[in-house]
C-alpha positions in Angstrom: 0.0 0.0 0.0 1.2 3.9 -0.7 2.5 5.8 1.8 1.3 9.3 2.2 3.2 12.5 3.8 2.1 15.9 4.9 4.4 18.8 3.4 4.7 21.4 6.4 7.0 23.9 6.8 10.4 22.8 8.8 9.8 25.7 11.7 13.4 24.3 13.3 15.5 26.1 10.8 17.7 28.4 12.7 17.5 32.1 11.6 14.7 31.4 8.7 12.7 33.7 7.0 8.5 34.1 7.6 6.8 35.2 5.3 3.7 37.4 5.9 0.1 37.6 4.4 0.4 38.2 0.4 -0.7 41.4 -1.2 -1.0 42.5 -4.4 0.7 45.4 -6.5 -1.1 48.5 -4.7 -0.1 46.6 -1.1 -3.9 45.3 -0.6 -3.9 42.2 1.4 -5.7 39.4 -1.0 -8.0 36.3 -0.1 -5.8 33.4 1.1 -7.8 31.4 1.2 -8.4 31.2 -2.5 -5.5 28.7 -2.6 -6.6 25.5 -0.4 -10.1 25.3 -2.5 -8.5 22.9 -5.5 -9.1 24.8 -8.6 -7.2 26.7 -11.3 -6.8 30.0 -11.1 -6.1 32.6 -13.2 -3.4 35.1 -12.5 -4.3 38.4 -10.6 -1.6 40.5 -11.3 1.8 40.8 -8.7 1.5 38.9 -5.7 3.6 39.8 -3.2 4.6 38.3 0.3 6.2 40.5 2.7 9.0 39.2 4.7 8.8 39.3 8.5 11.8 38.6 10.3 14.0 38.2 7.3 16.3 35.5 7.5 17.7 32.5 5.8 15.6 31.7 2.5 14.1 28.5 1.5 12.6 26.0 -1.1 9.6 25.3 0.8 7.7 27.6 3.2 3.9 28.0 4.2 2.7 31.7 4.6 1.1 33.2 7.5 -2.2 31.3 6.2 -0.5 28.3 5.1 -0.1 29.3 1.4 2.8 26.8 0.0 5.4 29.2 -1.7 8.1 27.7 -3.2 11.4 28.5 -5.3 11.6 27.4 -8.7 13.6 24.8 -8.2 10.6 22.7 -7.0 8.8 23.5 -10.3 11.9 21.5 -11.8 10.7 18.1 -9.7 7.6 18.1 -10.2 8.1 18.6 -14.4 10.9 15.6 -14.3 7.8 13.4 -12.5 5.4 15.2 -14.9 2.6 15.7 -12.0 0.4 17.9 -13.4 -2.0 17.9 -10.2 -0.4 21.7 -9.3 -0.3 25.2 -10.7 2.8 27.9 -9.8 1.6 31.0 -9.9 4.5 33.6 -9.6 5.2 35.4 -6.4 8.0 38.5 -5.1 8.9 37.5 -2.5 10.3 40.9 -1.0 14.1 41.3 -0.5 14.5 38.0 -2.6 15.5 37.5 -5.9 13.9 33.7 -6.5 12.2 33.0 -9.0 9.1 32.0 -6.4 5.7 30.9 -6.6 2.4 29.8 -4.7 1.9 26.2 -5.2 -1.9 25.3 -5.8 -3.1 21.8 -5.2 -5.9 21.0 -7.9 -7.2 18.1 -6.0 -9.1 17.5 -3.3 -10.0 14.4 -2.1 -12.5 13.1 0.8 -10.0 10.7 2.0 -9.5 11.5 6.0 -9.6 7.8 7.7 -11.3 8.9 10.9 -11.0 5.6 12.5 -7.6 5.8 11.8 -6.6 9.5 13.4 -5.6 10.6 16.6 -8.8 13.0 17.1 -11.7 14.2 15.0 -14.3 16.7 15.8 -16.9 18.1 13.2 -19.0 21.4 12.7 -22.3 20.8 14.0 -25.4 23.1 14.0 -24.8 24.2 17.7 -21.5 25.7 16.6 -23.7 28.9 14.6 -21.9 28.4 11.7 -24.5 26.3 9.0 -21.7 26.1 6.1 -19.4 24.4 7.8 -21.6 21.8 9.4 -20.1 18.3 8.4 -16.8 19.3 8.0 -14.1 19.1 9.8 -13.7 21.1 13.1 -10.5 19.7 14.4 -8.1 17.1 13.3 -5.1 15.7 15.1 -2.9 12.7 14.2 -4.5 13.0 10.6 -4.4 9.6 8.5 -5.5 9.4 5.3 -6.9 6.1 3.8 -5.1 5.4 0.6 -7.4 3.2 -1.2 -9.3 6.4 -1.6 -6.8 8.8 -2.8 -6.6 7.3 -6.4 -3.4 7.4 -7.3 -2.8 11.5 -6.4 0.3 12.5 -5.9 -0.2 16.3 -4.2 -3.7 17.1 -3.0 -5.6 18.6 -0.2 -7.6 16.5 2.2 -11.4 17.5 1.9 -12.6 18.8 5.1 -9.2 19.8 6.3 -7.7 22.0 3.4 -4.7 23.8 5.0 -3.4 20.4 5.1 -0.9 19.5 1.9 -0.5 15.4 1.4 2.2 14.4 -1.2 2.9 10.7 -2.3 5.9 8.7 -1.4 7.8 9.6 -4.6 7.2 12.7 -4.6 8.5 13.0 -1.0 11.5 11.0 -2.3 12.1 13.0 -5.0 12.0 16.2 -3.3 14.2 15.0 -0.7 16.6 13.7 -3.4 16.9 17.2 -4.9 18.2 18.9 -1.3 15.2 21.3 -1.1 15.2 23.5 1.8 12.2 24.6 4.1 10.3 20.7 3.7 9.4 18.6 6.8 7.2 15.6 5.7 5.1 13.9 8.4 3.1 10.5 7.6 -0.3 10.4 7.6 
């Protein structure tokens, strides 16, 4: 059976960078959360992600709202594995020269093996907030049940969006390449 991994940002890296909520050209703050809903998007001008401390860049890094920006390097990987399940969207990244880009998962997929996790709790109607009723309130010790993920390779777990799962060999493959900023956890 496939193995699974969470791609989170390696907080233990001494003297890192963190970058800030994006804006766009005029220095407006724009939707984040845009970027966890698994659809193309079209490009909206500059995006820019202010840096906050400044510090030692990296490959890999979630924003402030968990918005995967990455360096171009990473675009390189996943073309050599010809994934197509991602779009890059170009980024600034301020005080950095990159080339960087938000990474946008295209999938998501109700695959969360409840049985299987650590702790589950879900919206209900007592909770005031009717949208959200059936999803997933909290989540801890996340497994996901592979049968169900169809082969993916990068997706977002439905119910629990800020959550990025990449397969095995993508995980290998990005480890291979020496990319900075990655921290994979199995789920």
């Amino acid at each position: 059976m496939p193995s699974y991994y969470e791609l989170t940002d390696d907080m233990r890296i001494p003297g890192r960078w963190h970058l800030r909520h994006p804006v766009d050209e005029h220095g407006q703050q724009i939707d984040p959360w845009q970027f966890d809903e698994g659809r193309r998007l079209e490009p909206q001008g500059l995006i820019r992600f202010p840096v906050r401390p400044d510090g030692v860049a990296l490959d890999f890094t979630l924003d402030s709202f968990s918005i995967p920006v990455v360096h171009g390097r990473v675009i390189q990987v996943f073309e050599r594995l010809d994934i197509q399940e991602a779009q890059f969207l170009p980024v600034q990244v301020e005080g950095h020269a990159g080339p960087y880009f938000i990474l946008n998962a295209l999938r998501i997929i109700r695959c969360i093996d409840e049985g299987r996790c650590e702790e589950v709790r879900h919206w209900t109607p007592e909770h005031g907030e009717p949208e959200k009723v059936g999803q997933y309130r909290y989540v801890r010790g996340m497994r996901v049940d592979p049968t169900k993920v169809e082969g993916a390779r990068i997706f977002r777990p439905w119910g629990w969006t800020l959550t990025l799962v990449v397969s095995e060999d993508l995980k290998e493959a990005l480890e291979r390449e020496g990319l900075t900023g990655t921290r994979f956890l199995e789920v």
